[in-house]
The first five atom37 places (N, CA, C, CB, O) and aatype in JSON, in Angstrom:
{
  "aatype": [20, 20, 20, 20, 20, 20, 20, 20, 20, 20, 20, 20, 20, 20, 20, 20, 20, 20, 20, 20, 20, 20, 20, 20, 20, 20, 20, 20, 20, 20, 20, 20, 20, 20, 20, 20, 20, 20, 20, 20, 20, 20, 20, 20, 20, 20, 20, 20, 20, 20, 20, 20, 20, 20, 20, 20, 20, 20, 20, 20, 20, 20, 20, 20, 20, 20, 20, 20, 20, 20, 20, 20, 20, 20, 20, 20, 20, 20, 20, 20, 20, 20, 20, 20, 20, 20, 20, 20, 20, 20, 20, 20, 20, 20, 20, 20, 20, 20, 20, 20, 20, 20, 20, 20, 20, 20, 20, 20, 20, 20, 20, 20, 20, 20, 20, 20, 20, 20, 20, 20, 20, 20, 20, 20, 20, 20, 20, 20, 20, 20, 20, 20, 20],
  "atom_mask": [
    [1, 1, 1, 1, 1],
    [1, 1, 1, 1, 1],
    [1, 1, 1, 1, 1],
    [1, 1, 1, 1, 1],
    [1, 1, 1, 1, 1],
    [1, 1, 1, 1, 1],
    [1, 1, 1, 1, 1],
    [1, 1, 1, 1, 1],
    [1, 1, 1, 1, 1],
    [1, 1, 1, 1, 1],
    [1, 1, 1, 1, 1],
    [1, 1, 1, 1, 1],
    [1, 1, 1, 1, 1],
    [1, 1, 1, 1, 1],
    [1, 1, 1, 1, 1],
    [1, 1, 1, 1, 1],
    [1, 1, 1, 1, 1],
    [1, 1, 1, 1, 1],
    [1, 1, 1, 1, 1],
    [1, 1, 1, 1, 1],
    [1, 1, 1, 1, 1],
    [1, 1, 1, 1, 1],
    [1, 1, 1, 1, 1],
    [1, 1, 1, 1, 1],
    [1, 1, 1, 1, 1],
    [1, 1, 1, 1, 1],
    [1, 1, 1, 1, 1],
    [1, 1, 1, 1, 1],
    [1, 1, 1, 1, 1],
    [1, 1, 1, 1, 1],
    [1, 1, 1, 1, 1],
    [1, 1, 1, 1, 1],
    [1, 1, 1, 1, 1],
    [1, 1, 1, 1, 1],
    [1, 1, 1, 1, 1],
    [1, 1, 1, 1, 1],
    [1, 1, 1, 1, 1],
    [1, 1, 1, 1, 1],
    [1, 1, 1, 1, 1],
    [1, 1, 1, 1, 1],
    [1, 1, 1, 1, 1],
    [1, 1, 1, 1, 1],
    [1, 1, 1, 1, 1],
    [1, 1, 1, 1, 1],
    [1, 1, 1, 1, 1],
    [1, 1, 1, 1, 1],
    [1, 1, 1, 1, 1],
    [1, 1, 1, 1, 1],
    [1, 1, 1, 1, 1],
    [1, 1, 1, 1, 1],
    [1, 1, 1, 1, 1],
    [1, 1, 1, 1, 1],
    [1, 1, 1, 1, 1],
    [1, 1, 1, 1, 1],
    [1, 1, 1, 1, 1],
    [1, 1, 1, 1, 1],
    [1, 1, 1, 1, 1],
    [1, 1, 1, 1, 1],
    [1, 1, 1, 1, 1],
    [1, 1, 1, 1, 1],
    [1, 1, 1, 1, 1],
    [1, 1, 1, 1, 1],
    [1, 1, 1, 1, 1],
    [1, 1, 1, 1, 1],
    [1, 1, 1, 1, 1],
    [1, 1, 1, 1, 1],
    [1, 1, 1, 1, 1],
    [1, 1, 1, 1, 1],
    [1, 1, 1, 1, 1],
    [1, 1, 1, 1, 1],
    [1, 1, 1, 1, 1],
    [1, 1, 1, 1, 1],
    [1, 1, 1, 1, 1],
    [1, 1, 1, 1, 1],
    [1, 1, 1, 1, 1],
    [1, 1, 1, 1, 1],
    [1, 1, 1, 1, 1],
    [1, 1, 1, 1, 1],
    [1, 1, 1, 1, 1],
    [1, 1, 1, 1, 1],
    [1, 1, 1, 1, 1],
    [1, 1, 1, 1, 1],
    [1, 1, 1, 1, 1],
    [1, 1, 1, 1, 1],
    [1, 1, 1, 1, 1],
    [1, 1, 1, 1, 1],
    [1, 1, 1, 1, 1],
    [1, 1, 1, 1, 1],
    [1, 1, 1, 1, 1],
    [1, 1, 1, 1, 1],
    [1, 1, 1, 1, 1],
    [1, 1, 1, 1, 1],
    [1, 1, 1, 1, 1],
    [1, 1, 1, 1, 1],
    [1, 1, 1, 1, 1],
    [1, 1, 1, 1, 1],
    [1, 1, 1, 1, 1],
    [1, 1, 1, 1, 1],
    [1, 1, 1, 1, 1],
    [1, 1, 1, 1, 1],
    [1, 1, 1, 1, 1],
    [1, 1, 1, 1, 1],
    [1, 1, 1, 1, 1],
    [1, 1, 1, 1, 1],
    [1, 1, 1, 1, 1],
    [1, 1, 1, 1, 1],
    [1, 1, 1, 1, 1],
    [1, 1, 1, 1, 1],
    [1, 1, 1, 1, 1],
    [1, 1, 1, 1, 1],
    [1, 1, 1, 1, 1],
    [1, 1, 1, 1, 1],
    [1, 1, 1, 1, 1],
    [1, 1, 1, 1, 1],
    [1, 1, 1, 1, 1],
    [1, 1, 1, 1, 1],
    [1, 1, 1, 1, 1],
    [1, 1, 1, 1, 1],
    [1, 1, 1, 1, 1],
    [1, 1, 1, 1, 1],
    [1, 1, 1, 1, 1],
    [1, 1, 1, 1, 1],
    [1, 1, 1, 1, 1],
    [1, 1, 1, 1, 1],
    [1, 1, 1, 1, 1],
    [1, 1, 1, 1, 1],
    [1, 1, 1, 1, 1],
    [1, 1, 1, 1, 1],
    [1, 1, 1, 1, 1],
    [1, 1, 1, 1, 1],
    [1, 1, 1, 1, 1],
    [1, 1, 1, 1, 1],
    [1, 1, 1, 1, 1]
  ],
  "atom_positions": [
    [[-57.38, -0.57, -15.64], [-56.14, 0.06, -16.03], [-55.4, 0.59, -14.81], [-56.4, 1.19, -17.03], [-54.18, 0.56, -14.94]],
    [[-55.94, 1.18, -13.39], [-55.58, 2.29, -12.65], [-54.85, 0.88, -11.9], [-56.85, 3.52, -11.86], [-53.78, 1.05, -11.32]],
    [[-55.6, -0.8, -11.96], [-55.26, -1.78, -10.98], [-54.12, -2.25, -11.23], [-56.08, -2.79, -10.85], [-53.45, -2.78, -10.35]],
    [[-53.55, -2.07, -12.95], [-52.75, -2.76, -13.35], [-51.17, -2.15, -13.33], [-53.29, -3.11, -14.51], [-50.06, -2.67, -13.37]],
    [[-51.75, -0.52, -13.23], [-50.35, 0.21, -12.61], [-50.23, -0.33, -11.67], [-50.2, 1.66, -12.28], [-49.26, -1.08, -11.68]],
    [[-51.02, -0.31, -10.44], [-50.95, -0.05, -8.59], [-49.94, -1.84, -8.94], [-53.34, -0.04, -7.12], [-48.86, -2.22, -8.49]],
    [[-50.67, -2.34, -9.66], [-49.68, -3.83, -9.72], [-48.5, -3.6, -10.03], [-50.04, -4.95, -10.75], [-47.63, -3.81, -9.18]],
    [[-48.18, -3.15, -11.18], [-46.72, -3.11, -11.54], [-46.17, -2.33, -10.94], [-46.35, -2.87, -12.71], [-45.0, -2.69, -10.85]],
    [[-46.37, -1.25, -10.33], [-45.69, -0.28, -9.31], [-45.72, -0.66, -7.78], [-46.36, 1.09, -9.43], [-45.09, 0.14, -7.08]],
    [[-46.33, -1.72, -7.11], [-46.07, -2.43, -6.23], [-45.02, -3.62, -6.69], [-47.29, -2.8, -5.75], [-44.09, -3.77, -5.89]],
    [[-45.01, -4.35, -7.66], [-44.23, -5.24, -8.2], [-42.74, -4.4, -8.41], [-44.96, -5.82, -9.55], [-41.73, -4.81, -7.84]],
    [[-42.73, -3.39, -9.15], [-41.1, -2.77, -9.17], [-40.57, -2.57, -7.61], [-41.02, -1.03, -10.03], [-39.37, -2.78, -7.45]],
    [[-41.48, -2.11, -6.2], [-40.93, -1.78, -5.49], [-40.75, -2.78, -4.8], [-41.26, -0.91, -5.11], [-40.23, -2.44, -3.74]],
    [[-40.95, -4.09, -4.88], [-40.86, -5.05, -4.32], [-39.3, -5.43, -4.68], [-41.98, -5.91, -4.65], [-38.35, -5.44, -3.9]],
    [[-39.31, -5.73, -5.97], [-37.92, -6.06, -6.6], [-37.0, -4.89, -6.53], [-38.04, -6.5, -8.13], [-35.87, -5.23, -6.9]],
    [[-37.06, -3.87, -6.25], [-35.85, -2.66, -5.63], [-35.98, -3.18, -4.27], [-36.23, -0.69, -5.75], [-34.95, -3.45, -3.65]],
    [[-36.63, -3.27, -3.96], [-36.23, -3.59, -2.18], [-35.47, -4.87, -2.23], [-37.75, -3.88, -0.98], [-34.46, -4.7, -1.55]],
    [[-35.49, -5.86, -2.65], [-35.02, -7.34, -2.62], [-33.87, -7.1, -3.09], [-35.77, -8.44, -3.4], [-33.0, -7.57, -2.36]],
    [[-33.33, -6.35, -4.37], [-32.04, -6.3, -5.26], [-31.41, -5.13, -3.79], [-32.3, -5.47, -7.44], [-30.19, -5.03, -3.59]],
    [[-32.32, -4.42, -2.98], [-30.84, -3.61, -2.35], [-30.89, -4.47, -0.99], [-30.94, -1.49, -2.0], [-29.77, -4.59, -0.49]],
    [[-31.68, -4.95, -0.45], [-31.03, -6.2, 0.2], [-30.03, -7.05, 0.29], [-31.47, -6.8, 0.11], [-29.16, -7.18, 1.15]],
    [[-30.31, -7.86, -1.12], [-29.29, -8.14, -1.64], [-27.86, -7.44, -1.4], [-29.66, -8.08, -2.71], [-27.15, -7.8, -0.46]],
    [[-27.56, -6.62, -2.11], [-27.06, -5.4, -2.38], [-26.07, -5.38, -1.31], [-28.06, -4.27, -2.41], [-24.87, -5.59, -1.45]],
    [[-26.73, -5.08, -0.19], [-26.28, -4.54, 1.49], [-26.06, -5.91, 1.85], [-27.59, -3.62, 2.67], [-25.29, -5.66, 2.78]],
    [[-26.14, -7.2, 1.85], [-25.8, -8.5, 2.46], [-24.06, -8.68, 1.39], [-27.42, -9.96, 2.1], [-23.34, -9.67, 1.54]],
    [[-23.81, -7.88, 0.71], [-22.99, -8.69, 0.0], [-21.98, -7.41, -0.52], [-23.84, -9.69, -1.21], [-21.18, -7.62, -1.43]],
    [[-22.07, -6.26, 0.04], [-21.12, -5.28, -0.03], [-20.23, -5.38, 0.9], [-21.58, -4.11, 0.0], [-20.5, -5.75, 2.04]],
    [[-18.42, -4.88, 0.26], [-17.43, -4.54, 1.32], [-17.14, -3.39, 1.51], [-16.34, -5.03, 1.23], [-17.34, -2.7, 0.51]],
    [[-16.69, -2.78, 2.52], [-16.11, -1.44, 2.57], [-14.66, -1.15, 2.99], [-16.88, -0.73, 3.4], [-13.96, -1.82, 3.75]],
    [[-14.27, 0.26, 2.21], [-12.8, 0.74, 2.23], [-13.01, 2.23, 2.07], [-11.8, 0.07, 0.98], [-13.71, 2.96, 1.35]],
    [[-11.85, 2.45, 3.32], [-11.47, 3.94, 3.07], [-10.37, 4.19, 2.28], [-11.2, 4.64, 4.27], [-9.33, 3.58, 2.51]],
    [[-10.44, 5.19, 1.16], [-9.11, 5.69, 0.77], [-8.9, 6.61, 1.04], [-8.75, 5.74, -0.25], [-9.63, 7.51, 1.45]],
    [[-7.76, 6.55, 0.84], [-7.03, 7.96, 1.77], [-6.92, 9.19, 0.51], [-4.98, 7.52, 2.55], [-6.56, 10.34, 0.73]],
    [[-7.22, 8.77, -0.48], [-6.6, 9.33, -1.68], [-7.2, 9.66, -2.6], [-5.86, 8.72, -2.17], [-8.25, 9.01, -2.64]],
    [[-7.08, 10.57, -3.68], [-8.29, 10.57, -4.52], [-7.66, 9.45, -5.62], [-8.77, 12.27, -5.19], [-6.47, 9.12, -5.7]],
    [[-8.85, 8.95, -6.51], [-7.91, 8.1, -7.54], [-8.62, 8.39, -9.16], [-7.97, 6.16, -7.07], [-8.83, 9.58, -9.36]],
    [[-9.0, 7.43, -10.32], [-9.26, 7.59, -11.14], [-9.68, 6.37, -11.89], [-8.52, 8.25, -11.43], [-8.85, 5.56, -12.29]],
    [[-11.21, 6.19, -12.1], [-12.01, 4.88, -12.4], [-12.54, 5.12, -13.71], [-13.23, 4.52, -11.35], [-13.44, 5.93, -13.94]],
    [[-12.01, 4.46, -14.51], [-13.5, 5.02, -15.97], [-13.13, 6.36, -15.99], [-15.68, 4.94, -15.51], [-13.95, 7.22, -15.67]],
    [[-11.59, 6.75, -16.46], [-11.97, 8.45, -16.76], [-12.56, 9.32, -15.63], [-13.15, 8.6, -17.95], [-13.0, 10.46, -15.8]],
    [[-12.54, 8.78, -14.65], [-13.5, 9.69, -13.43], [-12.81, 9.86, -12.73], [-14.66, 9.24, -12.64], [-12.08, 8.88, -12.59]],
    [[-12.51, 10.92, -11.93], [-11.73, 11.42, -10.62], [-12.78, 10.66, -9.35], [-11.66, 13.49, -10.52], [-13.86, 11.12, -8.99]],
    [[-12.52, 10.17, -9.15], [-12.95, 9.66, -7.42], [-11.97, 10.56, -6.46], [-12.54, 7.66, -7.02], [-10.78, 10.81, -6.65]],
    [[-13.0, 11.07, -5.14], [-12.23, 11.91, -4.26], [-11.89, 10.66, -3.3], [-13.08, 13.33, -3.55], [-12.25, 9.5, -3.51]],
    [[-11.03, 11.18, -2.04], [-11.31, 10.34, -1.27], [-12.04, 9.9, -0.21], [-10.74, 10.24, -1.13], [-12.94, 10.67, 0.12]],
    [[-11.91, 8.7, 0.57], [-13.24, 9.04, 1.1], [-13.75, 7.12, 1.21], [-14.34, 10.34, -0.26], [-13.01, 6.29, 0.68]],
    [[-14.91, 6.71, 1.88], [-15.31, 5.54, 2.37], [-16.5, 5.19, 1.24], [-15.76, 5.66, 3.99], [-17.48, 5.86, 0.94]],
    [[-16.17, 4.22, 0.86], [-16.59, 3.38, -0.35], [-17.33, 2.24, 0.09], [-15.41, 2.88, -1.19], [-17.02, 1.84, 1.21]],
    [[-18.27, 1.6, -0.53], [-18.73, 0.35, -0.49], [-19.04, -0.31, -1.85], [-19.84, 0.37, 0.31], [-19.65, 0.34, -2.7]],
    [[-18.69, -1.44, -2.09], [-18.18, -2.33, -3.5], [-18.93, -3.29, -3.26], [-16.59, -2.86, -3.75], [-19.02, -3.67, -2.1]],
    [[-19.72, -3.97, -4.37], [-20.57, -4.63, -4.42], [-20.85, -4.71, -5.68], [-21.38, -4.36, -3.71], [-20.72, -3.73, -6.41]],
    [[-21.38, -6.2, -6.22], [-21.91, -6.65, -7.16], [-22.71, -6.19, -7.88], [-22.22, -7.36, -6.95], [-23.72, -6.08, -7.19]],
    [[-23.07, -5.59, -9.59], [-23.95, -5.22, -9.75], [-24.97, -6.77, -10.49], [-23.59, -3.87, -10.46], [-26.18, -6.64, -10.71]],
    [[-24.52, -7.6, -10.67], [-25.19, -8.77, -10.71], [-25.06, -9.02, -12.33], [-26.73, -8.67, -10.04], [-25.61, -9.95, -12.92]],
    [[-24.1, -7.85, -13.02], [-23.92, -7.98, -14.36], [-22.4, -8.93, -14.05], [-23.87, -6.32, -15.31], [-21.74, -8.69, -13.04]],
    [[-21.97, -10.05, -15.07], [-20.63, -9.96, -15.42], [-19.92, -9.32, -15.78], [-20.37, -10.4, -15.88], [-20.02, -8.69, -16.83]],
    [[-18.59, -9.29, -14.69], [-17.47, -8.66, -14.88], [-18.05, -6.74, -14.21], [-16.98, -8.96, -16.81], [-17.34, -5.92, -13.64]],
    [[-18.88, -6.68, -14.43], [-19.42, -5.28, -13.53], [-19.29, -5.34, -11.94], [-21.13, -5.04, -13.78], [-19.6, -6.24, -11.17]],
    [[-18.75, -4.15, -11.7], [-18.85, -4.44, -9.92], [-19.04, -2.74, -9.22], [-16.94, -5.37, -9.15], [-18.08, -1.98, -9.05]],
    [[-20.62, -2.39, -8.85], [-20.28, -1.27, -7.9], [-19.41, -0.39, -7.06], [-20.62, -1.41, -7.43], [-18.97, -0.91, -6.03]],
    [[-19.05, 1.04, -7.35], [-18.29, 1.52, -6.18], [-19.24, 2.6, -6.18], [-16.61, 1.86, -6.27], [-19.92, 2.94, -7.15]],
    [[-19.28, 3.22, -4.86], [-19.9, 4.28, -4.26], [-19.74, 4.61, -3.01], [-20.99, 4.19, -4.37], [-19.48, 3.77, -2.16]],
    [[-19.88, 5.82, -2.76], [-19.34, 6.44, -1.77], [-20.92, 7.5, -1.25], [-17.75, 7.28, -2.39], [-22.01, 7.37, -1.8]],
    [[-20.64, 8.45, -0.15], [-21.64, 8.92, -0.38], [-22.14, 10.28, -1.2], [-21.88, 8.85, 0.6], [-23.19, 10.91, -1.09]],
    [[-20.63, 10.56, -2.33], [-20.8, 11.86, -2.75], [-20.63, 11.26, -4.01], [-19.9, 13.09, -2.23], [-20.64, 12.07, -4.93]],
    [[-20.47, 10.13, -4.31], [-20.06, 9.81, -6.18], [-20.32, 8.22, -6.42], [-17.99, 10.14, -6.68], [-19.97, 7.43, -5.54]],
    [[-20.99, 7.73, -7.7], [-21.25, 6.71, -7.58], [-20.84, 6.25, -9.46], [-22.76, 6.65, -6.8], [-21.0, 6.83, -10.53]],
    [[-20.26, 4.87, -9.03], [-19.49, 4.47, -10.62], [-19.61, 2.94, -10.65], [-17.58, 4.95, -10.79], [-19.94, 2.05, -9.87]],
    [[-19.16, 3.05, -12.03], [-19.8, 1.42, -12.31], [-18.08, 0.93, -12.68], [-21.35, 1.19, -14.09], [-17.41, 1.68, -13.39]],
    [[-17.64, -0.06, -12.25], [-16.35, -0.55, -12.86], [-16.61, -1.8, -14.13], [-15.4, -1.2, -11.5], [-17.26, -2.81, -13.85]],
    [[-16.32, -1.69, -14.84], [-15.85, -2.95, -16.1], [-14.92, -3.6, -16.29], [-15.74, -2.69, -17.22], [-14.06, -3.22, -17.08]],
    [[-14.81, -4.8, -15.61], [-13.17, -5.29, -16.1], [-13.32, -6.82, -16.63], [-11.88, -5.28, -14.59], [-14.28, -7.46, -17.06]],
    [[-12.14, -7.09, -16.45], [-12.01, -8.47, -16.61], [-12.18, -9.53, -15.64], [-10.96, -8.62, -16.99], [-11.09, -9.74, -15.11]],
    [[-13.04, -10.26, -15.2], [-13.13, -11.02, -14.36], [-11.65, -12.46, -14.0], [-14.53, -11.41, -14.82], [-11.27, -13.24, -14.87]],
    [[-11.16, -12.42, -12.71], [-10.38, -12.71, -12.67], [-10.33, -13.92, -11.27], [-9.75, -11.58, -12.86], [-11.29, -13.96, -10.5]],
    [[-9.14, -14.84, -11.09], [-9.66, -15.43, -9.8], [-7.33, -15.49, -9.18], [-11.04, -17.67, -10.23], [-6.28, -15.61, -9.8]],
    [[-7.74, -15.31, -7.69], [-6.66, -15.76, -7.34], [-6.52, -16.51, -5.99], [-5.92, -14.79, -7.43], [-7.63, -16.72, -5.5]],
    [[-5.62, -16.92, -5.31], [-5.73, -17.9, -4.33], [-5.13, -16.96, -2.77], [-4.69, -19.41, -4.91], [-4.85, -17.29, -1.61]],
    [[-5.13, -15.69, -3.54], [-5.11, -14.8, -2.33], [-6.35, -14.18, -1.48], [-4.42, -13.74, -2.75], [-6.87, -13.12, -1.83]],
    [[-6.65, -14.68, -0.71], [-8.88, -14.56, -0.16], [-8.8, -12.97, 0.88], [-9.75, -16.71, 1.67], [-9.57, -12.69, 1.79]],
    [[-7.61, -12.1, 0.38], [-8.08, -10.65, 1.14], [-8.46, -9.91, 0.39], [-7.19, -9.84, 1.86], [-7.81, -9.5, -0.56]],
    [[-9.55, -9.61, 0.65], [-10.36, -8.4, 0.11], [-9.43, -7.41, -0.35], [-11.3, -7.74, 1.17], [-8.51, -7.29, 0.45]],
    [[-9.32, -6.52, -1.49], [-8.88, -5.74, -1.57], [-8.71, -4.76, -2.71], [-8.24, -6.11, -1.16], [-8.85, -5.35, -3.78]],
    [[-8.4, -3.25, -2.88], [-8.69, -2.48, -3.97], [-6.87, -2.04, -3.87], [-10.15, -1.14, -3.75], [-6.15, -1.53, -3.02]],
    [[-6.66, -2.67, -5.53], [-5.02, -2.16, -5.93], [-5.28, -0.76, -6.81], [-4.02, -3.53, -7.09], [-6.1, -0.45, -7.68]],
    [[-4.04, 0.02, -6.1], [-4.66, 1.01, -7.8], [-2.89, 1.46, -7.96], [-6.32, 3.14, -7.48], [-2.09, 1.56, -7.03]],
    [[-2.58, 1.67, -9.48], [-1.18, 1.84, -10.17], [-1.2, 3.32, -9.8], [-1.0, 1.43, -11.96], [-2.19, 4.04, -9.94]],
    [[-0.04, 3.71, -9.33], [0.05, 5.16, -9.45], [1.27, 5.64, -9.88], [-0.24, 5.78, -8.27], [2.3, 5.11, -9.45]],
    [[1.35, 6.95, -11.0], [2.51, 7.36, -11.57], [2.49, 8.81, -10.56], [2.46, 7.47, -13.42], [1.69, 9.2, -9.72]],
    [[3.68, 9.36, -11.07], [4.46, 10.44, -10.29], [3.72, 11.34, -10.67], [5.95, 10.74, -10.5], [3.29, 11.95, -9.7]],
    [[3.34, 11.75, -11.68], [2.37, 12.48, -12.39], [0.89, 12.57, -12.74], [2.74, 12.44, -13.18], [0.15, 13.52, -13.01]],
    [[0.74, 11.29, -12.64], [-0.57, 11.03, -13.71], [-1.45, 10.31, -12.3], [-0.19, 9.64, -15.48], [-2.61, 9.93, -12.44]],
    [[-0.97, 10.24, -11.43], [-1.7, 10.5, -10.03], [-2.71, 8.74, -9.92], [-3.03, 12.38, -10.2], [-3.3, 8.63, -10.99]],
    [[-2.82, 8.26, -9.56], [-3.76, 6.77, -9.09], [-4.73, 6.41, -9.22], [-3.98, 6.46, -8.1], [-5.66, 6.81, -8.51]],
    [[-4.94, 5.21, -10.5], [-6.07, 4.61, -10.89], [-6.04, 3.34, -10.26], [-6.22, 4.55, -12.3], [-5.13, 2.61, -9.86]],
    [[-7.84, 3.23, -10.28], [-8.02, 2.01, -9.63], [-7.66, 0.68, -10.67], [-9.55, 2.01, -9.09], [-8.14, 0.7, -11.8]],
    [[-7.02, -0.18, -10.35], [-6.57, -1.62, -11.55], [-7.17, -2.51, -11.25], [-5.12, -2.31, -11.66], [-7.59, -3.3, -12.11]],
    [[-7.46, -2.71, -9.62], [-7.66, -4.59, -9.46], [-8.71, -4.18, -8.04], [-5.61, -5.94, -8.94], [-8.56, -3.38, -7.12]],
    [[-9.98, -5.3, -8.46], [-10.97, -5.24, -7.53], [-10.52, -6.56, -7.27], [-12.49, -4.89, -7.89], [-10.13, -7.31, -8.16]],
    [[-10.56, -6.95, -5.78], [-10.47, -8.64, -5.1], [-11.74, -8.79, -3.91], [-8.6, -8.96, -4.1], [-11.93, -7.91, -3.07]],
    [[-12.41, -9.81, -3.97], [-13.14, -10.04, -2.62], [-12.26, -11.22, -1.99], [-14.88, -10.49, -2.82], [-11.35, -12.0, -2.27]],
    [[-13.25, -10.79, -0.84], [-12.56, -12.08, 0.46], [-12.9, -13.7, -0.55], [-13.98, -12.1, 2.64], [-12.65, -14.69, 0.13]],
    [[-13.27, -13.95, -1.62], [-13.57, -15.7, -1.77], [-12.68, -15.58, -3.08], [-15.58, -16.45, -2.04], [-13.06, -16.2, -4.07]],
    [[-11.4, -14.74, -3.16], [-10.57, -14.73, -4.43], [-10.95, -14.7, -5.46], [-9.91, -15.51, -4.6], [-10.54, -15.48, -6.32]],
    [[-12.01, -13.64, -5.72], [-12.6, -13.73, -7.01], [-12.32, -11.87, -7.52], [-14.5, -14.4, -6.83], [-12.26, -10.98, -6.67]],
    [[-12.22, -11.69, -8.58], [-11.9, -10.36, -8.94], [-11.83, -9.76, -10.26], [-10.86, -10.15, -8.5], [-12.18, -10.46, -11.21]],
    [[-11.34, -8.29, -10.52], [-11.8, -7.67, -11.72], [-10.87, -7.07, -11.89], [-12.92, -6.96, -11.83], [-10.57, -6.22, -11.05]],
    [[-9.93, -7.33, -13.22], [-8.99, -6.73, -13.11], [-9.65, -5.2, -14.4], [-7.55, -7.88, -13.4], [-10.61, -5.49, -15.11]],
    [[-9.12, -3.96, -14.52], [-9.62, -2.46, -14.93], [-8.26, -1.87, -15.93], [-9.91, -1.33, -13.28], [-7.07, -1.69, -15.65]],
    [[-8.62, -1.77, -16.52], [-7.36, -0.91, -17.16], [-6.81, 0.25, -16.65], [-7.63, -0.46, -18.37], [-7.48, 1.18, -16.19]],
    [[-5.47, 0.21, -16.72], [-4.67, 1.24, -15.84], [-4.11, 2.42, -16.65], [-3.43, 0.52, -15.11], [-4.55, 2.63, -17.78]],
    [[-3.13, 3.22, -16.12], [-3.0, 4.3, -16.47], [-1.76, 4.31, -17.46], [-2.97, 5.09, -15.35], [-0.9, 3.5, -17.09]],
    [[-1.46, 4.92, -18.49], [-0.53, 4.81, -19.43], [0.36, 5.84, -19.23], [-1.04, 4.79, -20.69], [0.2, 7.01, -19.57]],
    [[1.77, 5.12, -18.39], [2.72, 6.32, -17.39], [3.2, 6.51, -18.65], [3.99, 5.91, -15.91], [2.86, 5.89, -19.66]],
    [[4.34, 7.76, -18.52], [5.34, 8.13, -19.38], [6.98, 7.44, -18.99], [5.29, 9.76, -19.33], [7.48, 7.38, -17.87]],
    [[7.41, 7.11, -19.92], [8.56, 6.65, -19.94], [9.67, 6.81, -18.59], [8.97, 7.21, -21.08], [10.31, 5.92, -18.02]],
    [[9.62, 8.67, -18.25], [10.35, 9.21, -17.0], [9.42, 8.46, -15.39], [10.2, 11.28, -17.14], [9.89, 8.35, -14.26]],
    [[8.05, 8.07, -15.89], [7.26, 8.31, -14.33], [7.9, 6.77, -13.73], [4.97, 8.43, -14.38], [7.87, 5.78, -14.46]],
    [[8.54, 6.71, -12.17], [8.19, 5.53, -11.73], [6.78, 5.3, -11.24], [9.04, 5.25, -10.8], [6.07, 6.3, -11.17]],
    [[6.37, 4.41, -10.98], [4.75, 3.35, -11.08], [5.16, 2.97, -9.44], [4.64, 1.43, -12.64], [6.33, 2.75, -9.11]],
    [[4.2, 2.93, -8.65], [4.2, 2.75, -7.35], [2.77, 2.03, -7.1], [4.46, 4.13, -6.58], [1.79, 2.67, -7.51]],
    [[2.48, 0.57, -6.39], [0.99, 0.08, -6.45], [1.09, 0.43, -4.72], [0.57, -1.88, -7.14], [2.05, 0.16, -4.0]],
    [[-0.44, 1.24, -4.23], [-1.0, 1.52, -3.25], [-2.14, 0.23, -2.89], [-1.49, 2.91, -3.5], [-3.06, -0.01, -3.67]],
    [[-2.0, -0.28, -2.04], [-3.4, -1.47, -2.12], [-4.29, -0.8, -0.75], [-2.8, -3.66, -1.76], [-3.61, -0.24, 0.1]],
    [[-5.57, -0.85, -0.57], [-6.24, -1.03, 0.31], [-7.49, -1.91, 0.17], [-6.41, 0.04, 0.69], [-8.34, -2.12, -0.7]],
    [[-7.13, -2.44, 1.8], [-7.88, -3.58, 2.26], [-9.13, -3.49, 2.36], [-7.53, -3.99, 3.33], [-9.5, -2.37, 2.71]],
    [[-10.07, -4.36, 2.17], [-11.54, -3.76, 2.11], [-11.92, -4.96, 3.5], [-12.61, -3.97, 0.17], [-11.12, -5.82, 3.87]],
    [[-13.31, -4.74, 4.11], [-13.61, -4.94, 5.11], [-15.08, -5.05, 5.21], [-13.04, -4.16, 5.78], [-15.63, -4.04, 4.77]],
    [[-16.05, -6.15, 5.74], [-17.28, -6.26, 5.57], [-18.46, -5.09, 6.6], [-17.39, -7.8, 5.83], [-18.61, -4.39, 7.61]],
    [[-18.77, -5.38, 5.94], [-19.92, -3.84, 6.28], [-20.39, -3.81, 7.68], [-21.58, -3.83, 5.31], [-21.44, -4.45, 7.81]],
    [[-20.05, -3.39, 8.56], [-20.16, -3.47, 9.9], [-19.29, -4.31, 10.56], [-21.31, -3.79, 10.21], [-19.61, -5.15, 11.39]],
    [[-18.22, -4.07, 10.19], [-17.22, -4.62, 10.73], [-16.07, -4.04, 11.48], [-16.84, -5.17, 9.91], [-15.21, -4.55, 12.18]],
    [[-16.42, -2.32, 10.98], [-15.4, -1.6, 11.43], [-14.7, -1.8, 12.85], [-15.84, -0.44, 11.33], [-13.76, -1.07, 13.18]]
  ]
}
């Protein structure tokens, strides 16, 4: 019994090490300047890294003080720059809408529901591979 833990608990840490390997070979990074709003969540601002969670249409963001899962719609375009769009009203302050990687593949997020008076302004930032700064 005591062999068959030491197995499966060598076996889980094997596969956490491999999935954040993974993980770190295939994350981009971006600073925002700004705080914004993901899933109902205030994100501050601050340096992010985005990455795959290996679910469809799911895609990692985290930073080193807050960590969130995005859901969207999986999407493709023929534009190959990395990049995080987010809608922002005058009021209702900047959600994230559109995840893009460098191979034009992406997630589009539901955005924020302005009021009639707010103009809508899109902020984009560029994302950048992990040691690349």
């Amino acid at each position: 019994m005591k062999t068959n833990l030491i197995r499966t608990l060598l076996s889980a840490a094997a596969v956490l090490s491999l999935s954040a390997a993974a993980f770190a070979q295939s994350y981009l990074g971006a600073n925002v300047p700004f705080s914004f709003r993901m899933n109902g969540r205030v994100m501050p601002a601050g340096n992010y890294q985005i990455g795959p969670t290996g679910s469809t249409g799911a895609v990692d963001l985290r930073s080193s003080k807050q960590a969130a899962f995005a859901i969207g719609t999986p999407a493709i375009t023929d534009d190959a720059r990395a990049r995080l769009v987010f809608r922002c009203g005058e009021t209702s302050g900047c959600s994230l809408t559109e995840i893009w990687t460098d191979a034009g593949r992406g997630w589009t997020l539901p955005g924020p529901k302005l009021t009639a008076a707010e103009k809508e302004r899109l902020a984009v930032v560029y994302l950048g591979r992990k040691g690349a700064d």
